[in-house]
N, C-alpha and C positions, 0 to 999 in steps of 0.2 A: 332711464330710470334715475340715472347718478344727476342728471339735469333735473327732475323734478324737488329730488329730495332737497338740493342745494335752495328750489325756489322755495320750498316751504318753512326751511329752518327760516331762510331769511326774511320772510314774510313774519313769522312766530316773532323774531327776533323784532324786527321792527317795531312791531307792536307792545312787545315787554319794553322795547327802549323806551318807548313814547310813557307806557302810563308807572313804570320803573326803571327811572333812566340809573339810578344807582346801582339798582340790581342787576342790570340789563350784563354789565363787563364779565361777571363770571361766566352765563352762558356765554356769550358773545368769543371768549376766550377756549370754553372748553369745543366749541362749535370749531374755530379754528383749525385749535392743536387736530380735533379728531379727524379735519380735514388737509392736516398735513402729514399724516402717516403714508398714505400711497404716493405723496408726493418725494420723501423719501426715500421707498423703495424705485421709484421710477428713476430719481436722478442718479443711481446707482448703473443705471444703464451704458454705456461705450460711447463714447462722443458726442456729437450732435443729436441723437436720437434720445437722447438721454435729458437734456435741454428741453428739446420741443414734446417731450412724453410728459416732462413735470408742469407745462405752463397748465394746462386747464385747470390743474387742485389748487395753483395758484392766484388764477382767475377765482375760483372757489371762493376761496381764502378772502380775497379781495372785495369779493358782493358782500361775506358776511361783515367785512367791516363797514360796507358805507352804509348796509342798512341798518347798523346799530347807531351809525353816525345819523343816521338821517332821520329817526326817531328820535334820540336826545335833543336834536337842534329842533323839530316840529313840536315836542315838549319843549325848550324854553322859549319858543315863541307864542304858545297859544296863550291865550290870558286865565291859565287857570292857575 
């Protein structure tokens, strides 16, 4: 479930970058932040376990930026 919802913000997201590359930062950011809230409770975790519990929200974290990126840069390339 936690994998699809990631695929769709980022897809949404994509799309607002392309045809609102301006507007696109504020979700793009509040997409984020809201996706680094378990990532802080998980790095609170004891050691190593704690490490490899927080990487997937920060893989998360990570799709939603290249696809905001990859929408602004498909927006300044097309000829419109």
């Amino acid at each position: 479930m936690w994998i699809a919802v990631v695929i769709v913000a980022a897809a949404v997201l994509l799309v607002l970058a392309f045809l609102l590359p301006r507007l696109s930062r504020g979700p793009e950011r509040g997409g984020k932040r809201l996706l680094g809230i378990p990532k802080i409770g998980t790095r609170k975790l004891p050691g190593r376990i704690g490490h490899y519990a927080s990487k997937p929200f920060s893989q998360s974290q990570r799709v939603l930026g290249k696809s905001g990126r990859a929408g602004r840069k498909g927006r300044g390339k097309s000829p419109m």
